[in-house]
VOGU-3710 file (C-alpha; in Angstrom, 3 decimals, decimal comma):
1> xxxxxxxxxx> 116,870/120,908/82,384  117,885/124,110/83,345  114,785/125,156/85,175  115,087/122,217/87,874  116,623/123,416/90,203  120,300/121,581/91,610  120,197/120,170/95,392  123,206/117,900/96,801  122,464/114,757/97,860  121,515/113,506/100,698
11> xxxxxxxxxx> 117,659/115,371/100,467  114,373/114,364/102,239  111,388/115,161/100,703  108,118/114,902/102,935  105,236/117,540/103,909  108,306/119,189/105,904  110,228/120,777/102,612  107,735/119,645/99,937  106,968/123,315/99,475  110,661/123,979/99,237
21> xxxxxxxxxx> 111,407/121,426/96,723  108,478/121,929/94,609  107,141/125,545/95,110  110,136/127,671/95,614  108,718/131,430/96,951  106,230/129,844/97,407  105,021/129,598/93,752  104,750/126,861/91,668  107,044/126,824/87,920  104,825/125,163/85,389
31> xxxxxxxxxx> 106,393/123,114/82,832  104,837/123,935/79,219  102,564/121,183/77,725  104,690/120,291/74,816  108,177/120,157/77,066  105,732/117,617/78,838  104,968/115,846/76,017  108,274/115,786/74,580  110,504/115,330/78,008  108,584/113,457/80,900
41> xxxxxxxxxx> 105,480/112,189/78,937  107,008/110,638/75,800  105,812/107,348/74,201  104,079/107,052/77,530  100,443/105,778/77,464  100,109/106,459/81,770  101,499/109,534/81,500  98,191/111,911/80,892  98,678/115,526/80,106  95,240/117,119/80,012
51> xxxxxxxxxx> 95,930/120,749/81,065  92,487/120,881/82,433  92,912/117,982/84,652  96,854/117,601/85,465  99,595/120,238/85,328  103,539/119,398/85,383  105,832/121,440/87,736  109,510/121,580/87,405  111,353/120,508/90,851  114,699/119,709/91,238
61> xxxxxxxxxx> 117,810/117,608/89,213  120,779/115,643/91,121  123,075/113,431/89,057  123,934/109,558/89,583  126,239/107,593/87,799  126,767/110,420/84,971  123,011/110,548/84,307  121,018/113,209/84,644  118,100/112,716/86,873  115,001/115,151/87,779
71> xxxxxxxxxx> 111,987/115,183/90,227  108,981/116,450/88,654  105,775/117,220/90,793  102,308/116,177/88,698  99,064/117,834/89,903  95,751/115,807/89,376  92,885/118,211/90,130  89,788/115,877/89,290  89,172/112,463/91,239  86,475/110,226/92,306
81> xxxxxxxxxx> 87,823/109,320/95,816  90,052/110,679/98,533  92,717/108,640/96,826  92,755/110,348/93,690  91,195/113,298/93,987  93,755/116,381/94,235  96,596/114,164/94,129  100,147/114,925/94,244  102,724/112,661/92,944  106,215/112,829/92,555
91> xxxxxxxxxx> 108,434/111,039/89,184  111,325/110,331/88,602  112,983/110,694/85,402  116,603/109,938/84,407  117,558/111,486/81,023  120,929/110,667/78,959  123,378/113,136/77,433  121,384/113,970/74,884  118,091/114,932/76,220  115,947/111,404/75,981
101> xxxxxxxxxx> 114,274/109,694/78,822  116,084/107,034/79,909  113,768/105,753/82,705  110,474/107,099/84,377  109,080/106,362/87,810  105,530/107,614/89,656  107,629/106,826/93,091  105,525/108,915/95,733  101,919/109,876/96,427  100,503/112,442/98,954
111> xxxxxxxxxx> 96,556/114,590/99,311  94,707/113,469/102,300  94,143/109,586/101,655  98,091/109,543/100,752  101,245/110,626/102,906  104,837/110,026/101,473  108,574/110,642/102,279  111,681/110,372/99,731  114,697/109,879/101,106  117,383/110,153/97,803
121> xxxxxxxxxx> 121,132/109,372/98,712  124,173/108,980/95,876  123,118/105,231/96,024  119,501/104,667/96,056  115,917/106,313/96,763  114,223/105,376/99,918  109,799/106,018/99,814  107,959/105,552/103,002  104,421/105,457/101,335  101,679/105,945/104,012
131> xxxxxxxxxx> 98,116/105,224/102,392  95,067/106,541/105,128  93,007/103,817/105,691  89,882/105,734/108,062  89,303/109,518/108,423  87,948/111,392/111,707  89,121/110,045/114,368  92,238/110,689/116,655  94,218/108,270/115,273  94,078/107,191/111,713
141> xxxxxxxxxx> 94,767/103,623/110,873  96,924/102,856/107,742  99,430/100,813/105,582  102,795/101,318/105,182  104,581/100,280/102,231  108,611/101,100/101,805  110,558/100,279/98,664  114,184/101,479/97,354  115,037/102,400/94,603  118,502/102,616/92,448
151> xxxxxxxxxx> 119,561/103,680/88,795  121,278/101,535/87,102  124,379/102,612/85,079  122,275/102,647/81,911  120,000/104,774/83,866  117,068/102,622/84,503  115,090/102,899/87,645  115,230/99,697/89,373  112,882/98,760/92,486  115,490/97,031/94,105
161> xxxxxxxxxx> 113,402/96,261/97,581  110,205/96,330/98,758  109,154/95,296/102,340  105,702/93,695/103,071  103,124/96,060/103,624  102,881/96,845/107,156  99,797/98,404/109,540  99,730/101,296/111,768  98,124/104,561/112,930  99,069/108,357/111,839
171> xxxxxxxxxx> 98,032/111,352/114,501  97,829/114,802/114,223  100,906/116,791/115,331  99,487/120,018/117,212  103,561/121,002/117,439  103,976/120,526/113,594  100,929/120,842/112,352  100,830/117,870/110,353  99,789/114,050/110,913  102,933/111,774/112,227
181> xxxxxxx> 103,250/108,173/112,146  102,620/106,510/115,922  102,952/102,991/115,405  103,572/100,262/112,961  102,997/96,628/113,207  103,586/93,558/110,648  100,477/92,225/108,990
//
């Protein structure tokens, strides 16, 4: 735990500070394959850890309710699709005193069929998850999905709302240089 890094709460993570949450100086701190395997990947059968095809980076750690929680960046290099392919997701792991996981969480996914943003308060974790529906064009239609998140006081991740899947369209920001969200309708 002492690698993550400490940020107060309130934080926002989108394609804004992603660089600043996960690549510091800009350079990313690799966590060792058997810290994975023992610390974030543990008695977990979804939680690959092929060096050749993922890699683990240390982010940051916040506490809530006296447990000790982390965001950890996971790197997939290979993929079949724009959905998978080079895709960057962030978990969520709460740990207790003594070092064991408590509760894991894939909460976030972003490469260029996937846009996300984390909004992580005392009391719950906010993801606006953007999936990219059609590619080259002006404006891109997609789906919205937004859940929260809270840990319990046994530190469990709970999904504690989800609203229905809504449509819209993402377009590129000249000013920001990065695709923003124009509109969003019900389905």
């Amino acid at each position: 735990m002492s690698n993550f890094r400490i940020f107060e709460l309130p934080i926002t993570i989108d394609r804004k500070t992603y660089n600043s949450v996960f690549y510091p100086n800009n350079k990313y701190h690799e966590i060792p394959t058997h810290l994975v395997n023992k610390f974030i990947c543990k008695n977990s059968i979804n939680c690959p850890i092929d060096s050749s095809k993922y890699r683990y980076d240390y982010g940051i750690k916040f506490k809530s309710n006296n447990i000790q929680i982390s965001l950890v960046h996971k790197q997939k290099y290979e993929g079949t699709s724009v959905y998978d392919f080079d895709l960057s997701e962030v978990i969520l792991v709460s740990y207790s005193a003594q070092g064991e996981i408590l509760s894991k969480k894939s909460v976030a996914k972003d490469n260029d069929g996937w846009i996300s943003s984390i909004r992580i308060t005392s009391d719950k974790i906010w993801v606006q998850q953007l999936k990219v529906l059609e590619f080259n064009k002006p404006e891109l239609s997609c789906e919205i999905e937004i859940k929260e998140y809270k840990i319990n006081q046994k530190g469990i991740i709970e999904n504690t709302h989800t609203e229905p899947i809504k449509s819209g369209f993402v377009v590129w920001n000249e000013e920001i240089k990065d695709f923003t969200l124009k509109q969003v309708k019900a389905h």
